[in-house]
DSSP file (Angstrom, degrees, kcal/mol; ACC not computed):
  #  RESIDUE AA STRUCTURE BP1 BP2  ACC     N-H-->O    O-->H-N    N-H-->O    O-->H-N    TCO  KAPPA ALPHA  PHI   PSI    X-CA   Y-CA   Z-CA
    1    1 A X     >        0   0    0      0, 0.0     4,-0.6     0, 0.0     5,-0.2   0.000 360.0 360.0 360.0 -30.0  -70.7   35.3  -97.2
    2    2 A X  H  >  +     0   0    0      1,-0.2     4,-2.3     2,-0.2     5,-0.1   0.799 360.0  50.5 -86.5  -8.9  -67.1   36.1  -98.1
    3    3 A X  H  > S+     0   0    0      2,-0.2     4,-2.4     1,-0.2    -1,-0.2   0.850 105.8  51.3 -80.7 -34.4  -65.9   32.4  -97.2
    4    4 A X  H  > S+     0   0    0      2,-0.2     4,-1.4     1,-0.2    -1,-0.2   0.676 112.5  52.6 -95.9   5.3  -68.5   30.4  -99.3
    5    5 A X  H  X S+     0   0    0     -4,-0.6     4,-1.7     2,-0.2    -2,-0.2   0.813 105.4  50.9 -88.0 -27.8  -67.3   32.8 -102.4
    6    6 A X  H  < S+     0   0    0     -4,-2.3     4,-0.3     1,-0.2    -2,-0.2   0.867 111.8  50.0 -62.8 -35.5  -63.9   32.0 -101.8
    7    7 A X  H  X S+     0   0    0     -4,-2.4     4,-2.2     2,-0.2     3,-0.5   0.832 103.6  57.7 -52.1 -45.4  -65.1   28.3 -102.0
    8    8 A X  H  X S+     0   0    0     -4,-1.4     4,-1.3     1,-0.3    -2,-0.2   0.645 111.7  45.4 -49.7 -33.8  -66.8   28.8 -104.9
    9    9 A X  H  < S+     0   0    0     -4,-1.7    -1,-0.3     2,-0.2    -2,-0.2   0.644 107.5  47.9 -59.0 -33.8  -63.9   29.8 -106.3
   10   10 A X  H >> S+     0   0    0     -3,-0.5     4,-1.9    -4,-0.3     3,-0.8   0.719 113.7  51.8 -95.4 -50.6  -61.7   27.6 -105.2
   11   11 A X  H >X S+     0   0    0     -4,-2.2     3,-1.5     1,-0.2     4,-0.9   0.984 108.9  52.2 -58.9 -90.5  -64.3   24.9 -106.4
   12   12 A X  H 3X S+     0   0    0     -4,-1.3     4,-0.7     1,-0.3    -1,-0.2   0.645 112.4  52.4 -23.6 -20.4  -64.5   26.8 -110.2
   13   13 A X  H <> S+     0   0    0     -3,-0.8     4,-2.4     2,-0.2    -1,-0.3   0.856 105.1  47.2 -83.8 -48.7  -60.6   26.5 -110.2
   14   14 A X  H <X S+     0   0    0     -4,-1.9     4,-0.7    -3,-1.5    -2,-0.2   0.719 114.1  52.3 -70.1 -31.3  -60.2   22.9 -109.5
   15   15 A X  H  X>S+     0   0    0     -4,-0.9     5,-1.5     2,-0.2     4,-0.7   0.756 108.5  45.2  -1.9 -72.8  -62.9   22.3 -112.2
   16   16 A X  H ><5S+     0   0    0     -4,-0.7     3,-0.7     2,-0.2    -2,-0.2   0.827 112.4  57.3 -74.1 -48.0  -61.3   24.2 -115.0
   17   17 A X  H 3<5S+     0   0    0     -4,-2.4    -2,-0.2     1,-0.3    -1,-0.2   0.857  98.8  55.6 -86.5 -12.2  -58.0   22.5 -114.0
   18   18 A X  H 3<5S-     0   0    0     -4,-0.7    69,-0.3    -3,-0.1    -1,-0.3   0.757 134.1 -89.0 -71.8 -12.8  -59.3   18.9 -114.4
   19   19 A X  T <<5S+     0   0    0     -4,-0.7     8,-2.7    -3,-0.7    -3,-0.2   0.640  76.6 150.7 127.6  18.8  -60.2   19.9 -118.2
   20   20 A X  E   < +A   26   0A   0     -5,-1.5    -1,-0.3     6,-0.2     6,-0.2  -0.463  17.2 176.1 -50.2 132.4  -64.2   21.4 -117.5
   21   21 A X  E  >  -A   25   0A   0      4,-2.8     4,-1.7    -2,-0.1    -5,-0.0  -0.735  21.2-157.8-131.2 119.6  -64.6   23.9 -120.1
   22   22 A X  T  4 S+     0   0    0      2,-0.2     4,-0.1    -2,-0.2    -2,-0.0   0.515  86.0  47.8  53.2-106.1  -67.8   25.1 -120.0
   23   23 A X  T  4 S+     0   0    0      2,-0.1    -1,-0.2     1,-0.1    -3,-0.0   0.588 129.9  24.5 -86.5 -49.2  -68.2   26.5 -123.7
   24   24 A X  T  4 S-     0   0    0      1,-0.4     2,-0.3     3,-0.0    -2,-0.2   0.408 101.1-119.6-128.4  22.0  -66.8   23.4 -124.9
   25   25 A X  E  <  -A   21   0A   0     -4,-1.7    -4,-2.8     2,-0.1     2,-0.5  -0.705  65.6 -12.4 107.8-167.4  -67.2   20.3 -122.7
   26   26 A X  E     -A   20   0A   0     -2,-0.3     2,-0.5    -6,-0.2    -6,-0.2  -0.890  61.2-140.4 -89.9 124.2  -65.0   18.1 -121.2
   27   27 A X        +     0   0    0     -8,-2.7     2,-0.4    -2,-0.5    -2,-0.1  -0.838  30.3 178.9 -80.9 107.6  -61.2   18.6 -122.7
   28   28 A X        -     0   0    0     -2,-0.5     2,-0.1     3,-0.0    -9,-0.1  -0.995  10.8-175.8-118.2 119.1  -59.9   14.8 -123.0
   29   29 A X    >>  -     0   0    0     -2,-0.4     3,-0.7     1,-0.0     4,-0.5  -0.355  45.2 -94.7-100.6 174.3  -56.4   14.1 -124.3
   30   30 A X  H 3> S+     0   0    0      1,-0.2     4,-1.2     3,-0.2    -1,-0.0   0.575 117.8  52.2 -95.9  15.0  -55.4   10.5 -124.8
   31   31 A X  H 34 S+     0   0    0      2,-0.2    -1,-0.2     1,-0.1     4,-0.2   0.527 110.4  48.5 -92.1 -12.9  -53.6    9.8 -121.5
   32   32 A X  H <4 S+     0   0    0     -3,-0.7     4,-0.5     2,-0.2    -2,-0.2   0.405 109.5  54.2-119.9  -3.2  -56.4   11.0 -119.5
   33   33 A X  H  X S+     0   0    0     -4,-0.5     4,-1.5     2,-0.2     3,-0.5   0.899 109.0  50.6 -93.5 -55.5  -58.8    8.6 -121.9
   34   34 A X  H  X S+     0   0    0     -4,-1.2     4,-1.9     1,-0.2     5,-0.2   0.701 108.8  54.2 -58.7 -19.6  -56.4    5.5 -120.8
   35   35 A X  H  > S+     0   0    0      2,-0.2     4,-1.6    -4,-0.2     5,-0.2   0.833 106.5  45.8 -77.5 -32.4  -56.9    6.5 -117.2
   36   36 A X  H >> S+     0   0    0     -3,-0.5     4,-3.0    -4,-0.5     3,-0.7   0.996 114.5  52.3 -74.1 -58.8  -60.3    6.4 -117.5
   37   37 A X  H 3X S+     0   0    0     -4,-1.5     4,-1.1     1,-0.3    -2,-0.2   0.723 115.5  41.2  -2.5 -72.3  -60.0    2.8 -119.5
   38   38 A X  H 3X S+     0   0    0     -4,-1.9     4,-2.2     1,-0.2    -1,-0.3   0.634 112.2  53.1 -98.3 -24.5  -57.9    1.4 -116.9
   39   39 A X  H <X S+     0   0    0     -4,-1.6     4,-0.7    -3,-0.7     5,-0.3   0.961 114.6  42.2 -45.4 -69.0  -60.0    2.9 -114.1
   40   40 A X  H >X S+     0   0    0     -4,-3.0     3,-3.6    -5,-0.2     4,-1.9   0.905 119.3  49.6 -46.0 -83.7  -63.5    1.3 -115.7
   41   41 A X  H 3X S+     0   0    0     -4,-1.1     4,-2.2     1,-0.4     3,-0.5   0.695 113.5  40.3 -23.4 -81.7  -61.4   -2.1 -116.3
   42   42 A X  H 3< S+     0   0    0     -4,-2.2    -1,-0.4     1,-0.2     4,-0.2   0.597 115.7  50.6 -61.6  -2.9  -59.8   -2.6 -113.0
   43   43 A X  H X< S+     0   0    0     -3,-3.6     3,-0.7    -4,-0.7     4,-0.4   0.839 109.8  49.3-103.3 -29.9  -62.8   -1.6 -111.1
   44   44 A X  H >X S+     0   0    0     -4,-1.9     3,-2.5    -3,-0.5     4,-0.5   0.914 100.5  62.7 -35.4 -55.2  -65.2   -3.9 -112.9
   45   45 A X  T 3< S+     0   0    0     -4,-2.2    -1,-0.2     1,-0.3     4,-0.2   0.663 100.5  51.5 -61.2 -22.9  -63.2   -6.7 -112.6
   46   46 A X  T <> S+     0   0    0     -3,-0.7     4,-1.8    -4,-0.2     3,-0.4   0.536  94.4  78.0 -99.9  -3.9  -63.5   -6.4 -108.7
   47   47 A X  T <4 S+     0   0    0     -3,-2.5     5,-0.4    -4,-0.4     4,-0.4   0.669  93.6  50.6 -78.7 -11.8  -68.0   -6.2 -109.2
   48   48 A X  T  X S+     0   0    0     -4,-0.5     4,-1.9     3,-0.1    -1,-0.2   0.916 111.8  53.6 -90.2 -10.5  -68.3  -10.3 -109.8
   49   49 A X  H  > S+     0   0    0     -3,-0.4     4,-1.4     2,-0.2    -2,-0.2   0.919 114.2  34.7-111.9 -79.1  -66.0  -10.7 -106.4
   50   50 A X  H >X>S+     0   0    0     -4,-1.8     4,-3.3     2,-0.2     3,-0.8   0.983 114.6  57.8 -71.7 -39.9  -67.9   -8.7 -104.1
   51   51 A X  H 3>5S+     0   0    0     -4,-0.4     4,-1.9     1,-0.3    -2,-0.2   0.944 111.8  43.0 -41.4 -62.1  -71.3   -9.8 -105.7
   52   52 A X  H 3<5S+     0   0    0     -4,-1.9    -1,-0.3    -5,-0.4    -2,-0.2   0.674 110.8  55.3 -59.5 -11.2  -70.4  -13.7 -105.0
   53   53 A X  H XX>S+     0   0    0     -4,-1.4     4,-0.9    -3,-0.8     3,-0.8   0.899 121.9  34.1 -86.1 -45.2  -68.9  -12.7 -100.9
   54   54 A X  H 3<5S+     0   0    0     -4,-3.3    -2,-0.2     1,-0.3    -3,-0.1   0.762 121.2  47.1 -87.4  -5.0  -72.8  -11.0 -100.4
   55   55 A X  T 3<<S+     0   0    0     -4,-1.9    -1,-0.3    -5,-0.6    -2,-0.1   0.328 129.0  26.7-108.0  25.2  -74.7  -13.6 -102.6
   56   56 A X  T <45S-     0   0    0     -3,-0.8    -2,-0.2    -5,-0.2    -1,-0.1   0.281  96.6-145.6-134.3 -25.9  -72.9  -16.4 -100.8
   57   57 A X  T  <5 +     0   0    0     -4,-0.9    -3,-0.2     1,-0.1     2,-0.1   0.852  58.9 122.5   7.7  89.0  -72.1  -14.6  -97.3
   58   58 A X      < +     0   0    0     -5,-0.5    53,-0.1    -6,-0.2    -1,-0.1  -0.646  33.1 159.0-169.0 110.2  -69.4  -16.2  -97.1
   59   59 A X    >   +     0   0    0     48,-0.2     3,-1.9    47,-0.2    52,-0.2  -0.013  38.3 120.3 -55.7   1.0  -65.5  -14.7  -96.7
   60   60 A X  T 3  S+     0   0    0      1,-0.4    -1,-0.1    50,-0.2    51,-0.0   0.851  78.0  47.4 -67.4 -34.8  -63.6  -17.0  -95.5
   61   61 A X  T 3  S+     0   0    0     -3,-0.1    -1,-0.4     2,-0.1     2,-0.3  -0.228  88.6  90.2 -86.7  36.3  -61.3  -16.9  -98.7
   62   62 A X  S <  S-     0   0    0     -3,-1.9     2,-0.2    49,-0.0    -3,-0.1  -0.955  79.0-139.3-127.4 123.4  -61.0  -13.3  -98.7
   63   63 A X     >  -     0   0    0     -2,-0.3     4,-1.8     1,-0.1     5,-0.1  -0.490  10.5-144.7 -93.7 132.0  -57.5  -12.3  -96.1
   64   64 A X  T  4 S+     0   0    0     -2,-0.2     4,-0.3     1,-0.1    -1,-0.1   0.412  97.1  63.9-107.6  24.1  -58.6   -9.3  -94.2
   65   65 A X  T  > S+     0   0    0      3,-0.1     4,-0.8     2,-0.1    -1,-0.1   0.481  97.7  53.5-101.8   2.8  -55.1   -8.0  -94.4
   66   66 A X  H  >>S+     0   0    0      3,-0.1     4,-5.1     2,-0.1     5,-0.6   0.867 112.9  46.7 -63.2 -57.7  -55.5   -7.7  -98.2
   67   67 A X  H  X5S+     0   0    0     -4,-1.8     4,-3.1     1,-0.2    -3,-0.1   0.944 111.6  50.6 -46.8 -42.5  -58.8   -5.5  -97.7
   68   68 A X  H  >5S+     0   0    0     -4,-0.3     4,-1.0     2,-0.2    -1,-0.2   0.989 112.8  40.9 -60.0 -47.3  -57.5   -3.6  -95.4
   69   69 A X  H >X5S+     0   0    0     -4,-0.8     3,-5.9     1,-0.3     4,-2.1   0.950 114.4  51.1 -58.7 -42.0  -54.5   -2.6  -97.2
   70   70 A X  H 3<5S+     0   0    0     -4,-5.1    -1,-0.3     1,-0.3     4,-0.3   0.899 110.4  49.3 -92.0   5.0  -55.9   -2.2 -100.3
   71   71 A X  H 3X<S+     0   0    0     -4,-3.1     4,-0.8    -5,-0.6    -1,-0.3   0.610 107.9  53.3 -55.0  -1.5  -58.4   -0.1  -99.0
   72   72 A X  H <X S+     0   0    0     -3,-5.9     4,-1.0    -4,-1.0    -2,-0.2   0.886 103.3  54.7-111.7 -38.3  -56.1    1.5  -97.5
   73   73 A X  H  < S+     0   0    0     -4,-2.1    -2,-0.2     2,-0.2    -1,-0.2   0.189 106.3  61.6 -31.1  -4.0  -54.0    2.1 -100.9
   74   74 A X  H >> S+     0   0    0     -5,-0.3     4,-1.3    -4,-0.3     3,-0.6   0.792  95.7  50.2 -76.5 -61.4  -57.2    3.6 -102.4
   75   75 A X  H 3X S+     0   0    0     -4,-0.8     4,-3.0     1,-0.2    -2,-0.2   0.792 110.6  48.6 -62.0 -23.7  -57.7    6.0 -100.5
   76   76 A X  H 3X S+     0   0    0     -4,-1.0     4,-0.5     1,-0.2    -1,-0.2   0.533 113.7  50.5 -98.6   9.7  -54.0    7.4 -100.9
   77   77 A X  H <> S+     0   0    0     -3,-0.6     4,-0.8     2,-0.1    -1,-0.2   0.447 113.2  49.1 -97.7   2.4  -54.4    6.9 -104.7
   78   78 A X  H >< S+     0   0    0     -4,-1.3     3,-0.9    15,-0.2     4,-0.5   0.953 111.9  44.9 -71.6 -49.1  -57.6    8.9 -104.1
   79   79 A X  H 3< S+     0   0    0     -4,-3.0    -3,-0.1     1,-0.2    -2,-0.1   0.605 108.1  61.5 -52.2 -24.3  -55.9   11.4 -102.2
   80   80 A X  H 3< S+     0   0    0     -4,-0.5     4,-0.3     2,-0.2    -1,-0.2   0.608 101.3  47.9 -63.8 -50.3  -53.3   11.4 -104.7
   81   81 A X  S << S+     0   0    0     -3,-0.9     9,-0.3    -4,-0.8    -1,-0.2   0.520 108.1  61.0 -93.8   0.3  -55.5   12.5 -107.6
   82   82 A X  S    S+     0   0    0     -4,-0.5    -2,-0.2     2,-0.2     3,-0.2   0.632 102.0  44.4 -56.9 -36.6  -56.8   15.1 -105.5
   83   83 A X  S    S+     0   0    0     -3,-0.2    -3,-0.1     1,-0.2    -2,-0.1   0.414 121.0  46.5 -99.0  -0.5  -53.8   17.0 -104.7
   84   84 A X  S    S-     0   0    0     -4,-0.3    -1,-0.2     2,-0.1    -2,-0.2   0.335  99.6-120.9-119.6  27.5  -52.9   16.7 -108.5
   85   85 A X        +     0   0    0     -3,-0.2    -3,-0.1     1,-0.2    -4,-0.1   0.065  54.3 149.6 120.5 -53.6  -55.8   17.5 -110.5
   86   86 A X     >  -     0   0    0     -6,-0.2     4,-1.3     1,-0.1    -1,-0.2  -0.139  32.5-157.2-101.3 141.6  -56.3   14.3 -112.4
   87   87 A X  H  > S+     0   0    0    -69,-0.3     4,-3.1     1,-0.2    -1,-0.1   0.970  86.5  50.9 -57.8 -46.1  -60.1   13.5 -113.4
   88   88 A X  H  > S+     0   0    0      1,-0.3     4,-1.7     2,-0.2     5,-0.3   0.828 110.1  42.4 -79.8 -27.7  -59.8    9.8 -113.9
   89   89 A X  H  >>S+     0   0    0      2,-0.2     4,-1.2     1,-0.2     5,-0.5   0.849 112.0  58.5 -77.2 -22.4  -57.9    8.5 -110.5
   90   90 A X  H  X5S+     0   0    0     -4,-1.3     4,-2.1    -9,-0.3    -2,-0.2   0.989 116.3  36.9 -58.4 -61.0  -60.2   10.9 -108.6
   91   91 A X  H  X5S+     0   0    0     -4,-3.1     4,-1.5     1,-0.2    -2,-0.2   0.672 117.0  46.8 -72.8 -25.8  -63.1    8.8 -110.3
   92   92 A X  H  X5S+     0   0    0     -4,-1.7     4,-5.0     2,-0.2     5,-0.3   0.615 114.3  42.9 -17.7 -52.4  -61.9    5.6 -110.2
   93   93 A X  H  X5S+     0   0    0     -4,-1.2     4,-2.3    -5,-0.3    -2,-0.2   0.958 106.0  62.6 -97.1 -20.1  -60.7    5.4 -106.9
   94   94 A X  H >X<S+     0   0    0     -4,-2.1     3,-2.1    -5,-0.5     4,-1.3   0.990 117.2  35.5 -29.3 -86.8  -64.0    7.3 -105.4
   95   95 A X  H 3X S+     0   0    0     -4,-1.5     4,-1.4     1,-0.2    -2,-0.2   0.736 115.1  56.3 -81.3  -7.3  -65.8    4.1 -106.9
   96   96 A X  H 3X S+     0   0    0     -4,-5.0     4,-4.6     2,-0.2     5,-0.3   0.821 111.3  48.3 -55.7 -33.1  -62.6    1.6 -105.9
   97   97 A X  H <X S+     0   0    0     -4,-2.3     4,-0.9    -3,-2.1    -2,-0.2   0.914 106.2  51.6 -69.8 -38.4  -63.3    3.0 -102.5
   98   98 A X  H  < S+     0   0    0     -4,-1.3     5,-0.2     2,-0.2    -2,-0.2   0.967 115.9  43.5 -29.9 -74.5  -66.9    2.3 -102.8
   99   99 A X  H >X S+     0   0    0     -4,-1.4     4,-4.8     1,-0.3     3,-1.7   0.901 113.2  48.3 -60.1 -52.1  -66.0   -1.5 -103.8
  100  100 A X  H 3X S+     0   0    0     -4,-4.6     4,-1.0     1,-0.4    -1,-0.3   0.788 109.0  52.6 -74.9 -13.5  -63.2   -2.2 -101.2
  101  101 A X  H 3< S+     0   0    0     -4,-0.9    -1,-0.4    -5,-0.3    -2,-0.3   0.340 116.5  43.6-103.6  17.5  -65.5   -0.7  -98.0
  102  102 A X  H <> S+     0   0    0     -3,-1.7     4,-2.7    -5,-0.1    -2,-0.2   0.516 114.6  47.8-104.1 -39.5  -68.5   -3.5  -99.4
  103  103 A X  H  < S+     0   0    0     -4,-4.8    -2,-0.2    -5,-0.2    -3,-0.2   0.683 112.4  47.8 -77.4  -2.2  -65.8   -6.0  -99.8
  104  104 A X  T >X S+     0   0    0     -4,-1.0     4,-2.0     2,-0.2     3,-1.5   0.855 116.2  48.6 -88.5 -62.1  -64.5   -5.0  -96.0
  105  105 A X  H 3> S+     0   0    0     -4,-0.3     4,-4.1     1,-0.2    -2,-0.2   0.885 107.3  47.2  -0.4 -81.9  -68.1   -5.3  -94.8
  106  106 A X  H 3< S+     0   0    0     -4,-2.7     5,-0.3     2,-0.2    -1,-0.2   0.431 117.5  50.0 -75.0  -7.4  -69.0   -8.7  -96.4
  107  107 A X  H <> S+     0   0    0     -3,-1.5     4,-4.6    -5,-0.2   -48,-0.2   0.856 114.5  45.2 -83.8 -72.4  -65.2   -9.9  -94.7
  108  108 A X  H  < S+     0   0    0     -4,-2.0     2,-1.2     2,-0.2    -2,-0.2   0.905 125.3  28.0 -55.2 -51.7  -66.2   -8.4  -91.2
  109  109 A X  T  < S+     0   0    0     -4,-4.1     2,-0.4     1,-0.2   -51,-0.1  -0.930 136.2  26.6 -92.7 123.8  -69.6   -9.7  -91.0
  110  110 A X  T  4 S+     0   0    0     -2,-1.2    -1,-0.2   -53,-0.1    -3,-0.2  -0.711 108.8  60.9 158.0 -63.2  -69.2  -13.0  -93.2
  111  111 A X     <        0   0    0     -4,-4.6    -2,-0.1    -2,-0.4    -3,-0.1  -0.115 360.0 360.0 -93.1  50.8  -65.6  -14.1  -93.1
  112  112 A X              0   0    0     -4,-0.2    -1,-0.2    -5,-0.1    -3,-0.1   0.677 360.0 360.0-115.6 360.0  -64.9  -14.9  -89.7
């Protein structure tokens, strides 16, 4: 019991420090509004890409040491906004990670 209050806690902390209030919302300044901008943008831009690799099945012009890596650069700008806090690379690179493991998929089973 005392472990999943200490979680709860720990969870309620991490919350409050990405800018949850409660009372009043989400607290958004305008650096943490551009992150989210550039988040949406860049991750969009990668949806017409993976759509054409599965509605084509076909990879061949997709390098599967580009996927890897930047999948593998996601995840440490995921990790990244994990150990600091920040709302918008945590959400961003959650759904970048999303993108790059369909677009690692549609290489394995496609592009060989």
């Amino acid at each position: 019991m005392m472990s999943s209050v200490y979680e709860y806690r720990k969870l309620c902390a991490f919350i409050i420090r990405m800018g949850y209030n409660p009372g009043r919302g989400i607290n958004m300044d305008l650096r943490e509004l551009l992150g989210f901008m550039g988040g949406l943008l860049t991750n969009v831009g990668f949806i017409p890409q993976i759509w054409r690799l599965l509605k084509l099945k076909s990879a061949h012009e997709v390098s599967l040491p580009f996927v890897s890596l930047f999948l593998a650069g996601i995840v440490c700008w995921l990790a990244y906004g994990i150990a600091f806090g920040l709302l918008s690379v945590i959400v961003w690179n959650g759904v970048a990670v999303i993108l790059g493991s369909l677009m690692l998929y549609a290489k394995l089973k496609y592009g060989r």
